[in-house]
Structures are given as C-alpha cells and as structure tokens.
N, C-alpha and C positions, 0 to 999 in steps of 0.2 A: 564557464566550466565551474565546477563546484569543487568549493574549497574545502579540504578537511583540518581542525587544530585541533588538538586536548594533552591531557596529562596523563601520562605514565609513570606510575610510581614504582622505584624500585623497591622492594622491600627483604630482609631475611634477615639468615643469624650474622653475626660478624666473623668477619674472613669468609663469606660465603662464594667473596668475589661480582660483589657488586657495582663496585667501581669501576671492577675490571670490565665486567658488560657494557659499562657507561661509556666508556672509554669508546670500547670495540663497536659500540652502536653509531656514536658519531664520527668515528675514527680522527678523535682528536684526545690529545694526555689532557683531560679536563681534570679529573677526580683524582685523589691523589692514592696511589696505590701501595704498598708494602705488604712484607709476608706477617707482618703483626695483625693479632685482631684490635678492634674498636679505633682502625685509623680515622675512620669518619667521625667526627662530629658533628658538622653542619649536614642540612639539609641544605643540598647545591642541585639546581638546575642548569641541564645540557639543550640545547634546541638542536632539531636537526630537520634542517628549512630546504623545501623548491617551492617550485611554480603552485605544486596542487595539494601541500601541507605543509603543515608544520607540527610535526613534535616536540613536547615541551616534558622530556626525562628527567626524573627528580631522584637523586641520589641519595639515599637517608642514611644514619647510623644504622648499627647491627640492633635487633632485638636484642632488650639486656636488662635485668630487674638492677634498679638503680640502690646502689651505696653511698652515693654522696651525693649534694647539689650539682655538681657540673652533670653526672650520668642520669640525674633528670630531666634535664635540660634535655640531653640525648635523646631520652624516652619520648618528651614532648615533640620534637622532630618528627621525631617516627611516624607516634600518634596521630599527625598532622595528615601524613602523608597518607595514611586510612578515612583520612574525612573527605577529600578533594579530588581522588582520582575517576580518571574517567576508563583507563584499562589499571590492569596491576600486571607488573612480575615479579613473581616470588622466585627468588632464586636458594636455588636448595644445594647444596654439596651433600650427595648420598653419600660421603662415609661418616660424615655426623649426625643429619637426619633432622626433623624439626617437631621437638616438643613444644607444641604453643596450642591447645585444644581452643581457647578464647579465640584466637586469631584465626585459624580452621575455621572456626562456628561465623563467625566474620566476612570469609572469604566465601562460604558457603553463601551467608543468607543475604549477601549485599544488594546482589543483582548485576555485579560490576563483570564486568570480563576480566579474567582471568588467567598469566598464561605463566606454567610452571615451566621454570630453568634450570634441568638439574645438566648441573656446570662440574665442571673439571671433568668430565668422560675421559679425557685422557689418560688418567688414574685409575680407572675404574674396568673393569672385564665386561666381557659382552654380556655376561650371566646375568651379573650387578646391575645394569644399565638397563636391561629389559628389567629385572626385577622390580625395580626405580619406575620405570615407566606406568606398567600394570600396578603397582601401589598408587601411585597418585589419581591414576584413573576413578578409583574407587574413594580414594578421601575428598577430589575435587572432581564429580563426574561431571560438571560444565567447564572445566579446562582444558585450556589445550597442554598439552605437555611434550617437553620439548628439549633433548639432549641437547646439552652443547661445549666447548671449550671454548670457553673465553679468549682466555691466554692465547689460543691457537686463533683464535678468529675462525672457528669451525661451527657452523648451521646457524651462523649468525643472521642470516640472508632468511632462514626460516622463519623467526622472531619477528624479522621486522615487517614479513611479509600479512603475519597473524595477527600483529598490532594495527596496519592498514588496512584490514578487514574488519574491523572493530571501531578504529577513528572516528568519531562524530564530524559530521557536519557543522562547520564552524570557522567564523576569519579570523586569521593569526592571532594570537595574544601579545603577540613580542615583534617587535621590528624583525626583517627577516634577515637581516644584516648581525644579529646578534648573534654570540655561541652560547656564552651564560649569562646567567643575573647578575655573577659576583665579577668585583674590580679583578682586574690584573695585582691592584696591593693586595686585597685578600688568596687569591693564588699564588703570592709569591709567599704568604706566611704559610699558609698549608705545604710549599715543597722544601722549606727550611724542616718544618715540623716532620716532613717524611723522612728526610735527610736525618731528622736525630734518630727518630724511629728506627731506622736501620742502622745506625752508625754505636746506638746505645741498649746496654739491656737491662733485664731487671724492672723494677720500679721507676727507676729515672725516666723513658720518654712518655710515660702515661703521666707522670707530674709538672709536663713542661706546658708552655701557654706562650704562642708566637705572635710579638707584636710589631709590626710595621710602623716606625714611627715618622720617617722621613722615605718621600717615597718621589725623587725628583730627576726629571729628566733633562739632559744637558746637552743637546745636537744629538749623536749616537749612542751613549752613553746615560744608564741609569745609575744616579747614585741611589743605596737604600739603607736606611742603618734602622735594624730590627733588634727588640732586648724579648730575651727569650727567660720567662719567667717561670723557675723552680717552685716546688712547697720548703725547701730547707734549705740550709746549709752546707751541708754534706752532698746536697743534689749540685749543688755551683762547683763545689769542688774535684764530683766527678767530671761535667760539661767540660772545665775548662782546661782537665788533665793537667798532670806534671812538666814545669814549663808552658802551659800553655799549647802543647801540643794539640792536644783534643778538640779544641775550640777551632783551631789553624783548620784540622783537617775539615772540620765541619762545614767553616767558611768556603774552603777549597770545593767542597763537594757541591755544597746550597749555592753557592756562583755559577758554576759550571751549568748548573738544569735550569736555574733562571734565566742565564746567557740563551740558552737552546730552548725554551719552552718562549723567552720573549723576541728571541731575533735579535737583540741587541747586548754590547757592551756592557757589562756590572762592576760598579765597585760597592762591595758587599761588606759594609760594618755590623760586627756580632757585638751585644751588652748581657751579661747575666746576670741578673739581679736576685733575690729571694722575696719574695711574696707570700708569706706564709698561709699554709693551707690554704691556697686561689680555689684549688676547687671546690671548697665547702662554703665561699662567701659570697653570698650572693650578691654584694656589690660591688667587688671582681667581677664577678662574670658575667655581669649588667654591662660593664665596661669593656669587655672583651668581646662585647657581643652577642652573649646567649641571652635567650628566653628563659626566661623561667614564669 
C-alpha cells in the first residue's frame, strides 16, 4: 500500500489562531496557546501518524516586521517555513484580514497547494463568512478555502480531509511513535512562558525568556528548576510581586499544566534574574536557542 508523508506549514498574522489549529489537528495541547499575540516563537513541529501517513505540521510565529534581534529570529522561522512546504495553511481571522501582497504574490506563484482557514467563524455572521469565503476565491483561485473554529473543533475533519488530497507520496520522515521534534524540557519552558503570558500584562511577558535548567526525573516525580529571564529591573520586581506573591502564584499555576500535560508529579523551582536587553543580544539568543 502506498505511503503518503510531507510538510504542512502553518502560516498567518499573530493571534490568527494557529496554534490552536495545531493543536485541534492532532488533538494533542502541543503548541502553546494564549489570548496574547506573538506567543510563538519557535518553529515547532506536530506529526500526526497511521498506517498510510504521516503528517509533519509545522507551527510558525505570526507574520511581523521585526524591531529587534529576537523578532528576527521570529521572521526567520516563518520565512523558513515558505521554503519547505509541500501543502500550506494560511490561517486568516476575517475580522483582521491580511495585508501581506509579497506573501499573496508567493502563495500565488509557488505551485504549492494551498489551503485557506478562515478561523474563529464562531465570531463571525453568516454575511462575514460568505463574504470571507468569495474574497479569497478571487485572491487565491487555486485554493481551497475553508471556514472553521478552531477553538470549537468545527470543519476540522474538512481540512484534513484536503490536506490528504494533496500529500505526496513518500515514507515517513520521523519515527511514527513520535508527536514532536521538541523535548518535553523545551515544552515545559514554553507552558511556564504561557503561564506568564496570561498571568502578566503590559510589556513584562514579551520581555521574559524561559529557561529550563534542571530537568530530572526521580521514580514519579519530575524535579525542574527554570530561571525566567527579564530585560530590567523593574520587570523582576513586577514577576516576583509584593512578598513574593506573584512568583508563588506563577509556580502554582506552570505546576499544575506540567503535572497534566506530563502525567506526572512536579516539584517546580522559579529563578528571576535580569538579563539586560536579551532580546537585542545576539549572543543571548544563540544561547536560548534562536537562529539568527
């Protein structure tokens, strides 16, 4: 029987709800999600494996003209993710829309298949959603296009039905026992980092940087102790709140999703340190793992 594998890149603006597709495609909490934009940073790959494929879902940052070295690093990601794929979804949220004519011109002239997600319908009127539909027709006339809610798990089955219509012929890339590339320590820093994301506002979770330093397992029980790394001063002393508060509940909260995303027991040590300007040093973030 003929096996089919390849790459599916996801791509759009940030907060488009990409992750959340990710997620809902595999039906596993891979990618990490919040109502913040530019929660992605990395380029993370999801597989979702049987007998007669294998899918290999590649999670990217949002599109975003970069301000400093770390959101280039972002850009490069992305950009990656336009050289390699063998389908695309673009995922669209029609009440923002997508200026990108470069990337249109791109999607057009590739040859790749193509298949447009305009996401969150749930929010959206039937008017909006047809209007949404017949617009894309016209800007991508070799795509398919494709309502959906993520969040709800709605015409998800449609997606993935037009993705294996499109699959190339080809054996697995990745063991079929696998769900992603990245460790379980790299996921356990991204769900700390979501945990600030939501827990903090302002400028303070876009200036944090999660780093797993001990990452050991002891019968049932993982010990991890991660230092969570500011650009100032002032950013440590919001993290760690008065008395220490804010830190506690942090802990409290990033325990709790690790215990449930790993199956097992945590005892979860927080460090915050100051790092000045990480995101503009490029060798910080050589260190933390970006490309540049």
């Amino acid at each position: 029987m003929t096996h089919r594998a390849g790459f599916v890149n996801i791509i759009g603006n940030p907060n488009a709800g990409k992750s959340s597709l990710l997620n809902c495609l595999l039906g596993e909490k891979l990618a990490v999600i919040t109502s913040k934009a530019q929660t992605t940073r990395h380029r993370i790959l999801g597989m979702l494996n049987t007998d007669d494929y294998q899918i290999v879902f590649s999670d990217t940052p949002g599109i975003l003209e970069p301000k400093y070295a770390l959101q280039k690093s972002m850009r490069r990601e992305f950009e990656s993710a336009l050289e390699d794929a063998d389908i695309y979804l673009l995922v669209i949220d029609p009440a923002e829309g997508f200026d990108h004519p470069s990337i249109l011109s791109h999607l057009r002239d590739s040859g790749i298949p193509c298949v447009v997600i305009l996401n969150k319908i749930d929010l959206a009127s039937q008017e909006a959603i047809l209007a949404g539909i017949g617009e894309w027709q016209k800007l991508l006339p070799s795509a398919a296009v494709i309502p959906v809610s993520a969040l709800h798990a709605f015409n998800i089955e449609a997606v993935l039905q037009h993705i294996l219509e499109w699959l190339p012929e080809h054996p697995p890339y990745f063991n079929k026992e696998d769900l992603t590339d990245r460790s379980e320590r790299f996921l356990t820093s991204e769900i700390i980092r979501a945990c600030i994301l939501e827990q903090y506002h302002r400028e303070v979770p876009y200036s944090v940087e999660v780093v797993v330093e001990e990452f050991r397992e002891e019968g049932h029980t993982l010990h991890i102790r991660a230092v969570i790394h500011v650009a100032r001063e002032t950013q440590k002393v919001i993290l760690i709140g008065e008395g220490g508060k804010a830190i506690r509940r942090l802990g409290i909260t990033s325990r709790k999703k690790i215990e449930s995303f790993t199956g097992r027991h945590v005892f979860l040590e927080l460090f915050v340190k100051v790092s000045r300007d990480w995101r503009d040093n490029e060798l910080m973030l050589k260190r933390f793992g970006y490309q540049l």
